[in-house]
C-alpha positions as CSV (number, residue, x, y, z in Angstrom):
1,X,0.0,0.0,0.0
2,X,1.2,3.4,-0.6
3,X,1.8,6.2,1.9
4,X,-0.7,8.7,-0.2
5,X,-3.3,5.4,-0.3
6,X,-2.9,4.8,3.4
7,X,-3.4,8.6,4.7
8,X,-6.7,8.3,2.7
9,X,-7.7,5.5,4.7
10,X,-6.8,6.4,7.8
11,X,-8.2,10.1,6.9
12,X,-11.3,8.3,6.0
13,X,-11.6,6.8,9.2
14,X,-11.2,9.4,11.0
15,X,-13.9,11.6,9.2
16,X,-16.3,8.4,9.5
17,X,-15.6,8.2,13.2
18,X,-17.1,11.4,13.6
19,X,-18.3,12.0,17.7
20,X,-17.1,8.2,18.7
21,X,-13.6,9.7,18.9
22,X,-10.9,7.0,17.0
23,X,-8.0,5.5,18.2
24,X,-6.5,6.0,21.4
25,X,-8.5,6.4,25.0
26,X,-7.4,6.6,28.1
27,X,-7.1,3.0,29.1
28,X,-3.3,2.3,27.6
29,X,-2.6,-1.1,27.0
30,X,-1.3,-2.5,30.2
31,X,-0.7,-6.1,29.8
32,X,2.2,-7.2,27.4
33,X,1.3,-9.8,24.5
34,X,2.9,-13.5,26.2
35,X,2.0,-12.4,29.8
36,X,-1.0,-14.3,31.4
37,X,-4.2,-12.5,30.8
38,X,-6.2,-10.8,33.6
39,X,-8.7,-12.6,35.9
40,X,-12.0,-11.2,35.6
41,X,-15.6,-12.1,37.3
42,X,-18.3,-9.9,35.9
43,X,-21.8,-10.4,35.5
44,X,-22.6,-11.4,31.9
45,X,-26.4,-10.1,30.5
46,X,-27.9,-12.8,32.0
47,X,-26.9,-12.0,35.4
48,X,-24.7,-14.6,35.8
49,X,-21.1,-14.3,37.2
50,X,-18.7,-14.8,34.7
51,X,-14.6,-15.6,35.4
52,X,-11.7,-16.2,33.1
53,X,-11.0,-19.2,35.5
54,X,-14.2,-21.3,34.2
55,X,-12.8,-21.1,30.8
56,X,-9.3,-22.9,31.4
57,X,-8.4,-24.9,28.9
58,X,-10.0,-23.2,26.0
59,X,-9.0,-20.2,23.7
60,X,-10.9,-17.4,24.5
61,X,-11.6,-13.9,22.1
62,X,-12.4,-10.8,24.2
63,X,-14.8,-8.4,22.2
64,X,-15.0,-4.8,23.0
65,X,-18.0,-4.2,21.6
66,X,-20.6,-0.5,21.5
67,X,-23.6,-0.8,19.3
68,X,-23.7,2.3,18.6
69,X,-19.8,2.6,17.1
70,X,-20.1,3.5,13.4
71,X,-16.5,0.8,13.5
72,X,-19.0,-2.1,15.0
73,X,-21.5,-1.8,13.1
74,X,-19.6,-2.4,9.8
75,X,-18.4,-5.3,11.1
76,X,-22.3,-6.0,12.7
77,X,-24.2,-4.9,9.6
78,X,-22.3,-6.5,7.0
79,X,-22.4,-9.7,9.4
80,X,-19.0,-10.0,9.3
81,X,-18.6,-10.1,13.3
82,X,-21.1,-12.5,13.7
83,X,-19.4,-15.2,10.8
84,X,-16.3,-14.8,13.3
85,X,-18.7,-15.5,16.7
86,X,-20.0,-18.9,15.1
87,X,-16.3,-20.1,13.5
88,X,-14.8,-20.0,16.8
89,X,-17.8,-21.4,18.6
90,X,-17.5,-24.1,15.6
91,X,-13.5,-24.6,16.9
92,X,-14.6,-24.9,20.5
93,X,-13.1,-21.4,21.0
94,X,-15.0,-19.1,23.7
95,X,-15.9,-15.8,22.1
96,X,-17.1,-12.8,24.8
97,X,-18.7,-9.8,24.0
98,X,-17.5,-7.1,26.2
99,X,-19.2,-4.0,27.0
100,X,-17.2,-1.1,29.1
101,X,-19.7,1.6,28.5
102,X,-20.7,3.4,31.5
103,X,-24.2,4.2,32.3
104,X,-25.9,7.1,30.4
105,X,-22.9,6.8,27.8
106,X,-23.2,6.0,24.3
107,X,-22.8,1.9,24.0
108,X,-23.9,1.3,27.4
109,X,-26.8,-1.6,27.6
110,X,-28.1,-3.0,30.6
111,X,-28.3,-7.2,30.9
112,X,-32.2,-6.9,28.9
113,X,-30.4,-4.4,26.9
114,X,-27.6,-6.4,25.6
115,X,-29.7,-9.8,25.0
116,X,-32.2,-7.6,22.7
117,X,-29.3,-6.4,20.8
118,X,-27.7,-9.7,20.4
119,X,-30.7,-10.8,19.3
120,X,-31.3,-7.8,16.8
121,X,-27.1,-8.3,15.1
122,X,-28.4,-12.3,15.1
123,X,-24.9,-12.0,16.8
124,X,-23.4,-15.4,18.7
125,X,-21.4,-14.8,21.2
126,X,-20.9,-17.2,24.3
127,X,-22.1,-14.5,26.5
128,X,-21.8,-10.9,26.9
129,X,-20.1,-9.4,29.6
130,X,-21.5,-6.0,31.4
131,X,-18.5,-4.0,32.7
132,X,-20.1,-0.3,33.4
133,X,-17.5,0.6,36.1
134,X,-14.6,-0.1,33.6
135,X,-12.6,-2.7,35.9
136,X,-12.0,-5.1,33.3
137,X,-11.6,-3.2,30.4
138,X,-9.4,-0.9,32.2
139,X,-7.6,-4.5,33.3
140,X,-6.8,-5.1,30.0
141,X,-5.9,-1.7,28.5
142,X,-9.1,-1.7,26.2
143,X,-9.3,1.4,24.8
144,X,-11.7,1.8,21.8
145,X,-14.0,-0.7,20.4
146,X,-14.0,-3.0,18.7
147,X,-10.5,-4.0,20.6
148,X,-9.8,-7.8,19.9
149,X,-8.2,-10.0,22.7
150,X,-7.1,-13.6,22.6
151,X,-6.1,-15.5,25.3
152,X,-4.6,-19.2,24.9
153,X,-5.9,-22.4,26.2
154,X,-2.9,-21.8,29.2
155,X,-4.4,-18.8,30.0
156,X,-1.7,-16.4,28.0
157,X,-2.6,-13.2,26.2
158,X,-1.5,-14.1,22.9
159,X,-3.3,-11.4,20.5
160,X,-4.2,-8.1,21.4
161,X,-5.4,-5.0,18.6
162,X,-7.2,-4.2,15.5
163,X,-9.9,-6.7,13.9
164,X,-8.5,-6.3,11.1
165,X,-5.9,-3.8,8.8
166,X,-8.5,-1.6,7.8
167,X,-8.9,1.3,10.2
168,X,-12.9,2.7,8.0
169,X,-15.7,2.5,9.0
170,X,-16.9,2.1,5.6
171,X,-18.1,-1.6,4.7
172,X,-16.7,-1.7,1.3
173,X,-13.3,-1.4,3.2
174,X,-14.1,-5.1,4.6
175,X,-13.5,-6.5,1.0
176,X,-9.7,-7.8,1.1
177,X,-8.9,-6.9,4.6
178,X,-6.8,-9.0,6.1
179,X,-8.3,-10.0,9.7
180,X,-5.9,-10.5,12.3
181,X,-8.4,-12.5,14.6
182,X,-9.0,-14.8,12.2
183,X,-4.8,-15.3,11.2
184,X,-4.3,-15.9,15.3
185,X,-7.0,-18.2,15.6
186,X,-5.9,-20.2,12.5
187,X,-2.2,-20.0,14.0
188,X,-3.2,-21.2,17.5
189,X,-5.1,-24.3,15.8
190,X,-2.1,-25.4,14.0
191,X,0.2,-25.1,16.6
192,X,2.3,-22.6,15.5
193,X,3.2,-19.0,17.6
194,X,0.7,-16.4,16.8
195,X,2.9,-14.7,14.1
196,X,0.9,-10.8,14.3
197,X,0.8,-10.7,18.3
198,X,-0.3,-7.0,18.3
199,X,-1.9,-4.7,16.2
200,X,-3.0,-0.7,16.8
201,X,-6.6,-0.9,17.5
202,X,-9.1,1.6,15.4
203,X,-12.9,2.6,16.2
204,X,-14.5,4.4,19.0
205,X,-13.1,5.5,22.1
206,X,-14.4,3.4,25.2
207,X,-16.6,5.3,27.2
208,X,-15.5,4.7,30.8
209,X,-16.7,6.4,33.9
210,X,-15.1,9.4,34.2
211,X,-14.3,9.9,30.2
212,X,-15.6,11.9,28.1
């Protein structure tokens, strides 16, 4: 790709962003790629309590997900996010919707909030995860959405980023993008090192308490 080609992108995205704020956040990444992940025990939308620790053994994808992201909903709309959810449910691997919003702030659902929404994407994760006072997200350094984790069957952060390496929210720019969840799930299942271990994440700032 050019430079002039990628400054239109990335100009793009930025003008398509428009009051979701792009890139950064205050929540810097604070866990290094091939350190062990975070615990976590949140309530997930159905009110149940939900911990890293019950999924041992199994590969798990963190979501950071705001329905109201122009970013999310080109991967939502064009159903792109939801052809991930079932593949990984297909390989066994967990996938977990989290949301980070806080109260009153764009993205935030409540638990009958975030089922109706699941239901309205026809989304599939394994559960959603309700995180309004920002504890987890700000556990793992989650700072816009959507902001891709992947944590190993031994309980290692192994991927951490972008969905993919294009930073529009246009769904055109979906056609020959090159996901980097899918690569470091397909790495993971052969065996092999995840071989792009992190990635600048795009889309919309995370709204956490205290953040505008």
């Amino acid at each position: 790709m050019t430079m002039t080609k990628r400054n239109l992108l990335i100009g793009a995205a930025v003008l398509g962003a428009g009051a979701c704020g792009f890139g950064g956040g205050e929540a810097s990444a604070s866990v290094p790629t091939g350190s062990r992940a975070p615990d976590f025990s949140v309530q997930d939308a159905s009110g149940q309590t939900r911990t890293l620790a019950e999924f041992a053994g199994r590969t798990v994808v963190l979501e950071w997900t705001n329905h109201g992201c122009p970013y999310v909903r080109k991967h939502y709309d064009a159903g792109n996010m939801q052809t991930l959810q079932r593949n990984a449910a297909a390989s066994d691997v967990v996938w977990l919707q989290v949301i980070s919003s806080r109260p009153g702030a764009q993205g935030y659902l409540d638990g009958a909030g975030a089922r109706a929404r699941v239901q309205t994407d026809n989304a599939a994760p394994a559960a959603t995860l309700l995180d309004p006072t920002g504890v987890m997200g700000r556990a793992y350094g989650a700072r816009v959405s959507p902001h891709m984790f992947i944590i190993n069957a031994e309980g290692v952060l192994v991927y951490q980023g972008a969905i993919d390496d294009r930073p529009s929210a246009r769904p055109a720019s979906l056609e020959g993008a090159t996901n980097y969840v899918t690569a470091a799930l397909g790495d993971l299942a052969a065996g092999r090192a995840v071989a792009t271990s992190d990635t600048t994440p795009y889309g919309c700032t995370v709204k956490y308490p205290g953040v505008d």
